[in-house]
C-alpha positions as CSV (number, residue, x, y, z in Angstrom):
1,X,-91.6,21.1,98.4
2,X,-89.7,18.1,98.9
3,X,-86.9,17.6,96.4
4,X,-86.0,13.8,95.4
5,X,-82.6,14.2,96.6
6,X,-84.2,15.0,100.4
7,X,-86.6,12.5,100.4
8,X,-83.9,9.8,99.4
9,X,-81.8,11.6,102.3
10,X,-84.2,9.6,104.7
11,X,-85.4,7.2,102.5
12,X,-86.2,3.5,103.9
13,X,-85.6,1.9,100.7
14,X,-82.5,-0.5,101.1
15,X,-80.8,0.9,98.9
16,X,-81.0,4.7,100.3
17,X,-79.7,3.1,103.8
18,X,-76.8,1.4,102.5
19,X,-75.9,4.7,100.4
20,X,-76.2,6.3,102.9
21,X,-73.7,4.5,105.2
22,X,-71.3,4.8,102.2
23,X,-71.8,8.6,102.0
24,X,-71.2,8.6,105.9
25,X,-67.6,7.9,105.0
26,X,-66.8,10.9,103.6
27,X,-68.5,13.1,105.6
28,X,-65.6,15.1,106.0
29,X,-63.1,14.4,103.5
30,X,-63.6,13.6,99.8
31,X,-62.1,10.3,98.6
32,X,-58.6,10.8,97.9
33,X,-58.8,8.5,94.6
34,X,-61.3,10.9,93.8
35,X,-64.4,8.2,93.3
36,X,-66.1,6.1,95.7
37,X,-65.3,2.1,94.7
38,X,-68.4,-0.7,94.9
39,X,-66.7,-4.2,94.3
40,X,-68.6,-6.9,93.4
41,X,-66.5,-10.7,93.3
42,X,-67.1,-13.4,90.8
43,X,-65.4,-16.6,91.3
44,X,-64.9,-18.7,87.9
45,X,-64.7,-21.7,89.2
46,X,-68.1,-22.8,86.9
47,X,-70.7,-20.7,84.5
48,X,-71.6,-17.6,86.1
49,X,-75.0,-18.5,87.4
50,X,-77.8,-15.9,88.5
51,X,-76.7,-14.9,92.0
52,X,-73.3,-13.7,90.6
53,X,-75.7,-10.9,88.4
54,X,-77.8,-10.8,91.3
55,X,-74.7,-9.1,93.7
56,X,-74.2,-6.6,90.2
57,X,-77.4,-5.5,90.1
58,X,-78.3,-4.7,93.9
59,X,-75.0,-3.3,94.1
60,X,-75.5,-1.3,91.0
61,X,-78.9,-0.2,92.7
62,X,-76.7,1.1,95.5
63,X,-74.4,2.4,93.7
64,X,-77.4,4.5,91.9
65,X,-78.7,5.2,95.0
66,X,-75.4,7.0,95.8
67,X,-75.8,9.3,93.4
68,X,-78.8,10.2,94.1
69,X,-77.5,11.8,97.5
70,X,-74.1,13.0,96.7
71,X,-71.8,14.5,93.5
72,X,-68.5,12.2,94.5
73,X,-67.9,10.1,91.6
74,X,-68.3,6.7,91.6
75,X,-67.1,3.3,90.0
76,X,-68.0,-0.4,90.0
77,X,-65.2,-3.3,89.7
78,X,-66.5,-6.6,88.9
79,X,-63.4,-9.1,90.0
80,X,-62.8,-12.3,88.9
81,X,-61.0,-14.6,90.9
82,X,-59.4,-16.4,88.0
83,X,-55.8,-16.8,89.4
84,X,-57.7,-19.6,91.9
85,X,-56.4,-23.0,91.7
86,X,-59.3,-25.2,90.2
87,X,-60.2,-27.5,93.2
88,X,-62.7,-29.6,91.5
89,X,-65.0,-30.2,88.3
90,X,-67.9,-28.5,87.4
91,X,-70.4,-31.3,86.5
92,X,-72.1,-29.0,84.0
93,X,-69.2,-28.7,81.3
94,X,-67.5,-31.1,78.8
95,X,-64.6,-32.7,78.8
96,X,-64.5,-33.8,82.1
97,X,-61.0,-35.7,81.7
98,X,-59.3,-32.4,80.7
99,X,-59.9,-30.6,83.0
100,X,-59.1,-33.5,85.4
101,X,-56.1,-33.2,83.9
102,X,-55.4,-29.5,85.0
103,X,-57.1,-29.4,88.7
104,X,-55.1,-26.9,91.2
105,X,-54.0,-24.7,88.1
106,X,-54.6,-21.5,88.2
107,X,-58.2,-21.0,86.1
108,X,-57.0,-18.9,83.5
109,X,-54.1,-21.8,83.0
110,X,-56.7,-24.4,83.0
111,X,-57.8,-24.7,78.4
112,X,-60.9,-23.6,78.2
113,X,-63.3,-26.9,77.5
114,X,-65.4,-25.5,75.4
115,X,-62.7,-24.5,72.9
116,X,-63.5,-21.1,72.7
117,X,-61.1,-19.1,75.0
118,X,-57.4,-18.9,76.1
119,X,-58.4,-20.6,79.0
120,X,-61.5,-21.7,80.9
121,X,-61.1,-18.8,83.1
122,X,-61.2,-16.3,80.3
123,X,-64.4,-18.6,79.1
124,X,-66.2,-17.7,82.2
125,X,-65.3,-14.1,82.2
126,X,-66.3,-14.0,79.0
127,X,-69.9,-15.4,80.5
128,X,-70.2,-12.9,83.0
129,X,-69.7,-10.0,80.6
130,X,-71.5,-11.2,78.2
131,X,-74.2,-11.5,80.7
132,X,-73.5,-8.2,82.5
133,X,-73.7,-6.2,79.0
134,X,-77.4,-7.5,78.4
135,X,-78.9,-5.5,81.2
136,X,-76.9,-2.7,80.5
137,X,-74.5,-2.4,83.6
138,X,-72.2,0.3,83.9
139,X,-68.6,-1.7,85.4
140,X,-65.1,-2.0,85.1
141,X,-64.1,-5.3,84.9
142,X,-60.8,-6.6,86.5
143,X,-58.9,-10.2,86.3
144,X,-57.0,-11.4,89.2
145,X,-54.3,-13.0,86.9
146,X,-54.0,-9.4,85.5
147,X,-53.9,-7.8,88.9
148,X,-51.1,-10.2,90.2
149,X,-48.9,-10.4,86.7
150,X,-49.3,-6.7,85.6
151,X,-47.7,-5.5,89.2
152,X,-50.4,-3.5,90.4
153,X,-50.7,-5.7,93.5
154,X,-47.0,-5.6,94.4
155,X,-47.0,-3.3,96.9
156,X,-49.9,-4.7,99.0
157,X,-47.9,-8.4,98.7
158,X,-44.7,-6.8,99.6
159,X,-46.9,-5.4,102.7
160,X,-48.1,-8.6,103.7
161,X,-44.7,-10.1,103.5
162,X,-43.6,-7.4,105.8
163,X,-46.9,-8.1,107.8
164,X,-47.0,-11.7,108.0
165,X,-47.4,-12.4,111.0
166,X,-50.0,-10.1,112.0
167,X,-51.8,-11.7,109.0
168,X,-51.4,-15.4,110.3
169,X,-52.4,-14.4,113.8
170,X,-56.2,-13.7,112.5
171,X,-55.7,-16.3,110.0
172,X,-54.8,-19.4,112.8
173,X,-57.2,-18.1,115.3
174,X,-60.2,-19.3,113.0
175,X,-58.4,-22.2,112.2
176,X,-58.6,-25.8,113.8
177,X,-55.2,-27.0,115.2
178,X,-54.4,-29.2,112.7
179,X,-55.0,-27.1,109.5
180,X,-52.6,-24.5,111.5
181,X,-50.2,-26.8,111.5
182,X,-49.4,-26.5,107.7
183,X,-51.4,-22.8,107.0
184,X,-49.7,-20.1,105.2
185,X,-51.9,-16.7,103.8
186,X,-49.5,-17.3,100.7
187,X,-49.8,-20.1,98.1
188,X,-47.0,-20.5,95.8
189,X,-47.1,-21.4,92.1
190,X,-45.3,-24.4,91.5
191,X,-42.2,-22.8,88.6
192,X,-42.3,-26.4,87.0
193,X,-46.0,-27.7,86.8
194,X,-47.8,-24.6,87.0
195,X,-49.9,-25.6,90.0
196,X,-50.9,-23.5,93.1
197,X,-49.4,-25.4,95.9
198,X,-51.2,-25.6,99.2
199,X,-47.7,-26.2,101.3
200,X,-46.3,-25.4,104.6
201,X,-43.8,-21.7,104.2
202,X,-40.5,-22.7,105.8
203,X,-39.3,-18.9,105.9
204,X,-40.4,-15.5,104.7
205,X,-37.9,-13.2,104.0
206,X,-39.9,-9.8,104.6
207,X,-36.6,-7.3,103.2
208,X,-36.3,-9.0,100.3
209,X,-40.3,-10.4,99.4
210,X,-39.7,-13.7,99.3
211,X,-40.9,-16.9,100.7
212,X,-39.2,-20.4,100.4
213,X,-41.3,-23.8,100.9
214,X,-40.8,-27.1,99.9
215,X,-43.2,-28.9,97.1
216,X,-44.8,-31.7,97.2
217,X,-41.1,-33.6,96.3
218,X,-39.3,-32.1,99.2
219,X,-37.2,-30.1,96.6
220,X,-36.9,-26.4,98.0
221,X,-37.8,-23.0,96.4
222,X,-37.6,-19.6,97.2
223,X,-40.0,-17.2,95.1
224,X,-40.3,-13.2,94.9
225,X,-44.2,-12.7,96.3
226,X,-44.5,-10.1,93.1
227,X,-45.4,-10.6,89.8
228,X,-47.7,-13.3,90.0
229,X,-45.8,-15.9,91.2
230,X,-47.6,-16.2,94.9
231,X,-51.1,-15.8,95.4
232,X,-53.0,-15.1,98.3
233,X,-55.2,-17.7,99.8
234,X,-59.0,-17.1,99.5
235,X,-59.7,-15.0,102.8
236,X,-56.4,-13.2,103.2
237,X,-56.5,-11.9,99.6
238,X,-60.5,-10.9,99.9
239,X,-59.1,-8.0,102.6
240,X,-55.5,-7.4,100.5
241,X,-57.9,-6.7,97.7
242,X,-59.9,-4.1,99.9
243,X,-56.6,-2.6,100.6
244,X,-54.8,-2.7,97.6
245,X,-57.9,-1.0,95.6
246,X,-59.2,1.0,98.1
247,X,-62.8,-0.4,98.1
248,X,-65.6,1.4,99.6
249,X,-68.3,-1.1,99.4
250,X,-69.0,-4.8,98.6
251,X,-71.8,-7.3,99.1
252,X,-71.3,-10.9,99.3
253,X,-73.7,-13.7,100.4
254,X,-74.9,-14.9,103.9
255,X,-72.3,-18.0,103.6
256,X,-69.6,-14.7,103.8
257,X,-70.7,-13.9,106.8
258,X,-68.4,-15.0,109.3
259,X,-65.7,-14.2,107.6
260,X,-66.6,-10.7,107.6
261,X,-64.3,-9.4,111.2
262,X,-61.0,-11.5,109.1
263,X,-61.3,-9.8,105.9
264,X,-61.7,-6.9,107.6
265,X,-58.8,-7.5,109.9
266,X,-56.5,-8.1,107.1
267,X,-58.0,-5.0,105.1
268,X,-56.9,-2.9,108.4
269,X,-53.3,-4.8,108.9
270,X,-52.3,-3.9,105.4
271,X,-52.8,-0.3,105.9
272,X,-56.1,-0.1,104.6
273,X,-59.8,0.8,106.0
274,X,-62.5,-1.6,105.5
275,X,-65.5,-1.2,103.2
276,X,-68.7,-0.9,104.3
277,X,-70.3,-4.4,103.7
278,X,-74.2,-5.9,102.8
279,X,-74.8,-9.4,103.5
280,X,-77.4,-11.0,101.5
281,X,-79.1,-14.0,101.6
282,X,-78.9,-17.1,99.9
283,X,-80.6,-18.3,96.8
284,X,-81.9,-22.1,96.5
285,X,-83.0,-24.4,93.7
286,X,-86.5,-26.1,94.2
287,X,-85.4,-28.3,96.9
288,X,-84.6,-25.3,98.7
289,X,-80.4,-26.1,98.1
290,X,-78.2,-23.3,97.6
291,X,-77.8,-22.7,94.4
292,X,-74.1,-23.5,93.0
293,X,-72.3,-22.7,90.1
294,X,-70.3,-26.5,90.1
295,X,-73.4,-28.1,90.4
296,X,-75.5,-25.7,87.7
297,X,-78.7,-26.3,89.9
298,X,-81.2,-23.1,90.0
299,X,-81.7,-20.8,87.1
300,X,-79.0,-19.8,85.0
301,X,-79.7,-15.9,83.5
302,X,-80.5,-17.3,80.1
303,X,-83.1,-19.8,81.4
304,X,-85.1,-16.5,83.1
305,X,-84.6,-14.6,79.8
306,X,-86.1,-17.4,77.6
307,X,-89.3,-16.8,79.4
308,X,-89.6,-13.6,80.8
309,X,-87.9,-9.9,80.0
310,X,-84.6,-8.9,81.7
311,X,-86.4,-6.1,84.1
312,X,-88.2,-8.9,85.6
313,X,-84.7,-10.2,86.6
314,X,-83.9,-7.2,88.3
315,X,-87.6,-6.9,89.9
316,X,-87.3,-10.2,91.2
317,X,-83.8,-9.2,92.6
318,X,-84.2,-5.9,94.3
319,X,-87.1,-7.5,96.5
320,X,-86.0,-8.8,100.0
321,X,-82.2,-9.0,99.3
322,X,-81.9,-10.2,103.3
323,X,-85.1,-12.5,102.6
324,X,-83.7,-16.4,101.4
325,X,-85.4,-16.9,98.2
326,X,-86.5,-19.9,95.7
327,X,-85.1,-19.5,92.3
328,X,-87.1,-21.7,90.2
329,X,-89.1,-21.5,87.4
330,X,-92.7,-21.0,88.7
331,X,-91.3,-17.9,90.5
332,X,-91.3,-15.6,86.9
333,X,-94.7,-15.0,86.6
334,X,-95.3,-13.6,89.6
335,X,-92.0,-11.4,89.1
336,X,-92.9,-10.0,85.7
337,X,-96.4,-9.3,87.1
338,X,-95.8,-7.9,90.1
339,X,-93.1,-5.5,87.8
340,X,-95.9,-4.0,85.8
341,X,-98.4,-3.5,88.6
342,X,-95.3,-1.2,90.3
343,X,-94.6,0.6,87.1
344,X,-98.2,1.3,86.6
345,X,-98.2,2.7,90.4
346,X,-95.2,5.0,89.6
347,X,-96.6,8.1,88.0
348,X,-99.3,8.6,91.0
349,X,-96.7,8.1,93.4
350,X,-94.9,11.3,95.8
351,X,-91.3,11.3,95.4
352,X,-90.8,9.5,98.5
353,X,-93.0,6.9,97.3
354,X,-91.5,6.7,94.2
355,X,-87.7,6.1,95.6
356,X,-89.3,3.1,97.5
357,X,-90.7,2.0,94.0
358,X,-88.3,-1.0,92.9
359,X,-88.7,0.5,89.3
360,X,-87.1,3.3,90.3
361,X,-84.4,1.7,91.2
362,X,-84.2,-1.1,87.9
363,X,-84.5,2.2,85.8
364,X,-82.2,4.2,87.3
365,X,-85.3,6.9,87.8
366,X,-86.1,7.1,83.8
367,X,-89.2,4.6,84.8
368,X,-91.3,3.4,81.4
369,X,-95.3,2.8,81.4
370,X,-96.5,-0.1,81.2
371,X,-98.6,-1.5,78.2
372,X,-99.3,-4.8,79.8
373,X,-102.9,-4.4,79.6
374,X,-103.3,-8.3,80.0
375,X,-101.7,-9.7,83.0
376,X,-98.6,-12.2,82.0
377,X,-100.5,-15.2,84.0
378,X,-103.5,-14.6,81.9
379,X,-101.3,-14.9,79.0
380,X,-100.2,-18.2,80.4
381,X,-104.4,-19.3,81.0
382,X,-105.0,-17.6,77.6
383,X,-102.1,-20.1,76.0
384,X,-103.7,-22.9,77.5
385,X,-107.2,-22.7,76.0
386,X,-106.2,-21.2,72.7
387,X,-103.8,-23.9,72.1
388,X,-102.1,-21.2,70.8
389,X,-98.3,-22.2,69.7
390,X,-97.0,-18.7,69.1
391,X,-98.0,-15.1,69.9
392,X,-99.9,-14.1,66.8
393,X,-102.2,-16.9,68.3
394,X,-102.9,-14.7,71.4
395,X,-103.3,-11.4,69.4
396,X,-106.5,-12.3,68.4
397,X,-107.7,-12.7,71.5
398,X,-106.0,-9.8,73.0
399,X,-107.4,-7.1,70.7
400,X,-111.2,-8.0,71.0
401,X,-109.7,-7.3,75.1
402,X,-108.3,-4.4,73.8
403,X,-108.7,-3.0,70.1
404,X,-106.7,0.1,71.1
405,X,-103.6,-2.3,71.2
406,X,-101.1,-4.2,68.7
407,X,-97.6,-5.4,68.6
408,X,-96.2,-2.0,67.4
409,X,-98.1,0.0,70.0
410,X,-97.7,-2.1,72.6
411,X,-94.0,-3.7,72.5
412,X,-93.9,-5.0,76.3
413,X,-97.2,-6.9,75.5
414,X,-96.1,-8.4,72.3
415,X,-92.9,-9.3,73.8
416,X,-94.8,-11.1,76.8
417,X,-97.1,-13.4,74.6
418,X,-94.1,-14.6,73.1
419,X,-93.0,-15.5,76.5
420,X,-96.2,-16.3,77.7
421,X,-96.3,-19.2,75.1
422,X,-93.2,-20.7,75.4
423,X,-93.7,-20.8,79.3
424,X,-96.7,-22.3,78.8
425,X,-95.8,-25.2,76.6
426,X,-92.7,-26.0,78.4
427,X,-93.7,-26.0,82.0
428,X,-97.7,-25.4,82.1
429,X,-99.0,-28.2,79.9
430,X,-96.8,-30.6,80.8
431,X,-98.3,-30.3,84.2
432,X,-102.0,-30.0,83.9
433,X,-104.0,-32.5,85.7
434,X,-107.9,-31.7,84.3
435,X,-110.6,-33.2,86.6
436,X,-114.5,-34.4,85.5
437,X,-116.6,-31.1,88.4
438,X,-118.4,-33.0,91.0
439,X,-122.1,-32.9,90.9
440,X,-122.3,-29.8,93.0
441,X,-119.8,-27.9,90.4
442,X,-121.8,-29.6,87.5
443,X,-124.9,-27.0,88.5
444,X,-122.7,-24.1,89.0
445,X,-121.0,-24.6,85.7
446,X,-124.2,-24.8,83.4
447,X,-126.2,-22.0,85.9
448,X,-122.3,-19.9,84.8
449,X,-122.7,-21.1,81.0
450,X,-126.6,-20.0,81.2
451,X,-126.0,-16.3,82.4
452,X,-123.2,-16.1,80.0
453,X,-125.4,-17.1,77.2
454,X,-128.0,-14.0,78.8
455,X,-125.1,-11.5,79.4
456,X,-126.2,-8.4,77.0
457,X,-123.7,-5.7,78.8
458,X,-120.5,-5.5,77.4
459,X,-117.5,-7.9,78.5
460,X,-116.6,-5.9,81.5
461,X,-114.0,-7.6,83.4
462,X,-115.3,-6.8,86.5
463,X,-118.8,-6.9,86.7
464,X,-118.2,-10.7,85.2
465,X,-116.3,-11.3,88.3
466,X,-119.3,-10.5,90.2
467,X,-121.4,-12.5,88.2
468,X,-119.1,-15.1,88.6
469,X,-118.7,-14.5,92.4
470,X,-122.7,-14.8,92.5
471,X,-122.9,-17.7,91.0
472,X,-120.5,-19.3,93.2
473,X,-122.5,-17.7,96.2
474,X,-126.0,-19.1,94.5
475,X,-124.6,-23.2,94.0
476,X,-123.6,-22.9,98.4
477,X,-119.9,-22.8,97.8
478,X,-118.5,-22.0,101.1
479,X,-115.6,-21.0,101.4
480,X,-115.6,-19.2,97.8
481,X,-112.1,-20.0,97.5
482,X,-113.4,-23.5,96.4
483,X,-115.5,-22.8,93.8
484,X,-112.9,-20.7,92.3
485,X,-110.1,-23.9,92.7
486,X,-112.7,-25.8,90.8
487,X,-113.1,-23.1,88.0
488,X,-109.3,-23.8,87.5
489,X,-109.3,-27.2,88.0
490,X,-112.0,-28.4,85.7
491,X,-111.7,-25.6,83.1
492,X,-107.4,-25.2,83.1
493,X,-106.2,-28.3,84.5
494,X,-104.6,-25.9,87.4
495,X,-105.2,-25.2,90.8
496,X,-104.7,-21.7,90.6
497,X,-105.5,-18.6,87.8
498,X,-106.6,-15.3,87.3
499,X,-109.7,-13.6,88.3
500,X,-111.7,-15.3,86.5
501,X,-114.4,-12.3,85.2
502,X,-110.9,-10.8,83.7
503,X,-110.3,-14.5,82.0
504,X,-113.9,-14.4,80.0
505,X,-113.5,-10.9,79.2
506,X,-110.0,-12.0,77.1
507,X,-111.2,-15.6,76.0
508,X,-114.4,-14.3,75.3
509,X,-118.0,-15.3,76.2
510,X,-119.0,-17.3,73.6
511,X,-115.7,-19.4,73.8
512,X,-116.0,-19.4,77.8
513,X,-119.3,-21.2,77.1
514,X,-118.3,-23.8,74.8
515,X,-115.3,-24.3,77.1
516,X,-117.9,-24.9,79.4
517,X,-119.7,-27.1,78.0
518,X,-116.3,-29.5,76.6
519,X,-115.9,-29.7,80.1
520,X,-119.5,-30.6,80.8
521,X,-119.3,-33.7,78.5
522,X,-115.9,-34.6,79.7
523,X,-114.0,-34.3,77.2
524,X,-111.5,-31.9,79.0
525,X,-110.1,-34.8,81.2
526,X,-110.1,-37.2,78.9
């Protein structure tokens, strides 16, 4: 019988291949820090935005995965690059003259703007958390301002004092000639103003750590390369960090990419060996931009949780991670449906099915049921010609559908017309565009509303769809697809819905009809 640990063993899952690569790395040796380390980077340059949970949760996934297959321990970093100098303004955040004030400070030296935190650094750490705790996620978080000041980095700097050289020669060879002209791998914070100075090193004094440079006045300083008083620029201290830390594993985004051989180089140089690595791709807004956290276009993770639960999130997340996908509003229905249908798969499943299962993978292999006996879109068609304006206005409709179901017996549901409503009003109806049928759909409509007014079985999803279907067939509708679009069109005000036999069996066949017929004299697109 095959166990779940073998099947995952040559699982095709994504996240079974890239734990198993990890695995490979200790083939023959256990870790000697005793764990195998998954690093995930945030950079708090703006408000954590949903790709940043996006490289927690697929790592986390892998990181699950890993267990799965092996008993070596494991932990998850999430580090934030807050010792950055800030190099612009987000656009999304107040007090735009402040922080204008405080560009090339080091984040957490930048106040916060929103008056809440030490520093806007520790602000949008604070974010992430914050963020990070609502789905549960099992991490250790680490600050680069803590990393640098607290000494734990030392050694690595003093290495890359030592190593500088070697460190500049991958550094300048992906350089143009003119930014090697004033490049150094370490930026100096300014003693006086508190800035991280982007200035040419005029000597590094590998015996002792230190590196003198002239600021922006011409005055000269020499400064230890410990205790926080030098950082690393951005690509040099991605592969100290790998060094330093001893990271296993991280994923980072498409735009990475070809810096992938230099943080690895530098990893290697500094006396480390280099993770295994995932790229993803990108997310974009609804112009098909990347999303960005300075420009706060896309999604943010509270926008998707106003309208949809967080599993969704992770659904919609585990799918296609080397697939470029839109992040915009119309794609959560389709995620939270498409999350139900899998978990209602699950229990049927073999084990090797079930590992390939993205629920198995969101719940960590403690998969629910689902009681989403109504679809979430036919919430959102159900919301539309209810009027309803909270969920107790669906319920009504919901347990003629279903009298075996209520809020407290089915939780998911309940939670989902409360979704399903506020969706509705604040993206569906703003958008519907109801047409008067043409004379052709006319007939149909009235032959539909006449065979509903006949219909003496009970309200049986299906075999309404096939009536429907008929009458479609009957009126010359070819292809189907089109009298279907005008179904939608005339009755919603959409161009697309649900099967439309599972739609009358919720409304209801009486109310179908006198939808119908509303539509019939007009008064739907008026």
């Amino acid at each position: 019988m095959t166990t779940l640990r073998d099947a995952a063993m040559t699982s095709k899952a994504w996240p079974f291949e890239e734990a198993r690569r990890v695995l490979k790395r200790y083939e023959k040796k256990d870790p000697e820090k005793g764990f195998v380390l998954f690093e995930t980077g945030y950079g708090p340059s703006g408000l954590p935005h949903i790709g940043t949970f996006g490289e927690v949760a697929r790592t986390t996934m892998i990181r699950r995965a890993f267990e799965m297959i092996s008993d070596i321990p494991t932990k998850l970093i999430c580090f934030s690059d807050d010792m950055d100098g800030m190099r612009k303004v987000p656009e999304n955040v107040p007090q735009q003259d402040l922080l204008k004030a405080n560009l090339q400070k080091p984040l957490t030296a930048v106040p916060d703007p929103f008056g809440e935190f030490p520093s806007f650094g520790d602000h949008n750490n604070a974010m992430l958390r914050r963020f990070l705790d609502t789905f549960g996620f099992e991490y250790d978080f680490m600050s680069a301002t803590e990393f640098y000041k607290s000494g734990q980095f030392d050694a690595t700097l003093v290495k890359a004092a030592e190593r500088y050289d070697a460190i500049m020669k991958i550094m300048l060879a992906s350089l143009r000639e003119e930014r090697q002209q004033s490049y150094s791998c370490f930026l100096p914070i300014h003693p006086e103003t508190g800035r991280v100075l982007y200035v040419p090193i005029k000597h590094v004094d590998a015996a002792k750590g230190e590196i003198t440079f002239d600021d922006e006045d011409g005055r000269e300083w020499t400064l230890p390369v410990t205790g926080g008083q030098v950082k690393l620029q951005w690509k040099p201290d991605f592969g100290a960090r790998w060094a330093a830390l001893d990271v296993d594993f991280e994923m980072y985004g498409k735009d990475h990419s070809t810096n992938t051989p230099i943080y690895d180089g530098i990893c290697e140089v500094l006396g480390g060996k280099k993770p295994e690595h995932f790229t993803y791709e990108l997310f974009l807004d609804d112009q098909g931009q990347k999303i960005s956290k300075s420009k706060g276009n896309g999604l943010s993770i509270d926008e998707w949780l106003t309208y949809a639960a967080t599993e969704s999130l992770s659904y919609f997340m585990y799918q296609k991670p080397k697939t470029a996908k839109r992040l915009w509003w119309d794609v959560i229905p389709k995620a939270v449906d498409e999350y139900h249908q899998q978990l209602r798969a699950f229990p049927d499943q073999k084990p090797e099915q079930q590992l390939a299962n993205p629920v198995w993978h969101i719940h960590r292999g403690q998969v629910p049921a689902s009681d989403m006996v109504v679809p979430f879109s036919m919430l959102l068609n159900l919301a539309s010609v209810a009027g309803a304006q909270d969920k107790d206005g669906l319920w009504g409709f919901i347990k003629r559908y279903a009298p075996e179901a209520s809020p407290e017996t089915h939780p998911q549901l309940d939670e989902a017309a409360g979704y399903a409503v506020r969706y509705f009003n604040d993206f569906v109806a703003p958008g519907r565009a109801f047409r008067r049928p043409t004379e052709q759909e006319a007939g149909a409509l009235d032959d539909l509303a006449g065979r509903l007014a006949e219909w003496d079985d009970a309200a049986d999803p299906e075999a309404l769809q096939s009536m429907v279907f008929a009458v479609g067939k009957d009126h010359g509708f070819e292809p189907l697809r089109d009298w279907f679009q005008a179904l939608y069109q005339v009755l919603l005000g959409a161009d697309q819905g649900p099967r439309f036999g599972g739609f009358i069996a919720l409304y209801g066949i009486e109310e179908t009809r006198d939808l119908i017929a509303r539509a019939l004299r007009g008064e739907l697109s008026n």
